[in-house]
N, C-alpha and C positions, 0 to 999 in steps of 0.2 A: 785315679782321679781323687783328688783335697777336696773335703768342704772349705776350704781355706779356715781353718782354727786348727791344724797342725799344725804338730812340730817344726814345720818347715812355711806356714804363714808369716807375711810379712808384719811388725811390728812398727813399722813406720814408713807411711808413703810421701810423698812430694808432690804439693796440690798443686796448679797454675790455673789463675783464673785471668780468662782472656773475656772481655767484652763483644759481642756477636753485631754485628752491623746495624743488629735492629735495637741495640741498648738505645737509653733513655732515663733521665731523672723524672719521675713524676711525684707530683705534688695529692696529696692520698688525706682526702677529710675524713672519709669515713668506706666502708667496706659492702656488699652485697655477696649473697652467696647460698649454696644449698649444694646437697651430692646430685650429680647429673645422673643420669640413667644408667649408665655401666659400673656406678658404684663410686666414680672419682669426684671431691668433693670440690665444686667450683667456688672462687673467689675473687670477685674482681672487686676492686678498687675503685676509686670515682674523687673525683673535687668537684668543689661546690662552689659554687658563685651563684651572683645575681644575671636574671634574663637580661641578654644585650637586645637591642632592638633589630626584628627581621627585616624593618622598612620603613625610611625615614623619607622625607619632604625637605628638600632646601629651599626657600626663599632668597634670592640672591637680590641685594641693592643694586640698582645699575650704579649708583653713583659710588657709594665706596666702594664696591666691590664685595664685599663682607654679607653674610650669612646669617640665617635664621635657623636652624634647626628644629624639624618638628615630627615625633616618634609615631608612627599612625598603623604601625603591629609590630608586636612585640608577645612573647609569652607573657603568663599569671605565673607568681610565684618564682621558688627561685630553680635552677638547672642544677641538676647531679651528673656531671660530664664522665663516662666508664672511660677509664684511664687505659685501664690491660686486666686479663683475666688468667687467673692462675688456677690451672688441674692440679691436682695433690692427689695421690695415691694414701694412703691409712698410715703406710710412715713415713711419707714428705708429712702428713698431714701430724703427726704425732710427732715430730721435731721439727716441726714449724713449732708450735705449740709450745714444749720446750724451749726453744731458744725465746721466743720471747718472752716465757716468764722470767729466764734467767736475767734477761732487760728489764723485765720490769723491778726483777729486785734489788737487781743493781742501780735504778732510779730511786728508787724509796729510800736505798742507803745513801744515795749523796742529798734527796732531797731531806733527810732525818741531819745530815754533817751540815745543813746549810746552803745545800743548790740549789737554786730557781730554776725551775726548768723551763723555758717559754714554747 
């Protein structure tokens, strides 16, 4: 048996990344997280918006037909919606880490050549 860094280790594989049934783009204000109990460190993700209202009142004109809207609960403040939560083991979590610094510097050099980044 290889530890695989022999002689005979392969030098180059051929990745495919397929999309799993439950992909999804999500929209990511800001992050939440902490290691869980067996050591893996959780990260979930979340956007941010304003409270939509739980329960509103129509008023309805008999005569135009048309609408009064009136908001009568609603939360305080605004909602942090958890997007999806991501486990990381110590090296997902240590080249997660990596890769986005390599992002970030890669961002400082185009915003230093002139990129805005929005």
């Amino acid at each position: 048996m290889t530890d695989g860094n022999g002689p005979g280790a392969p030098t180059e594989l051929s990745v495919s990344y397929i999309k799993s049934s439950q992909f999804r783009v999500v929209s990511a204000q800001g992050a939440y997280g902490g290691f869980a109990p067996r050591g893996h460190f959780a990260l979930t993700v979340f956007s941010e918006r304003s409270a939509i209202p739980q329960e509103t009142i129509l008023q309805v004109d008999p005569i135009t037909k048309t609408g009064t809207e009136t908001v009568t609960k609603t939360r305080a403040g605004i909602v942090r919606e958890l997007e999806v939560c991501l486990m990381l083991d110590k090296q997902s979590l240590i080249e997660l880490h990596r890769w986005i610094g390599q992002h970030l510097d890669a961002l400082k050099k185009l915003e230093e050549d002139g990129y805005a980044a929005r």
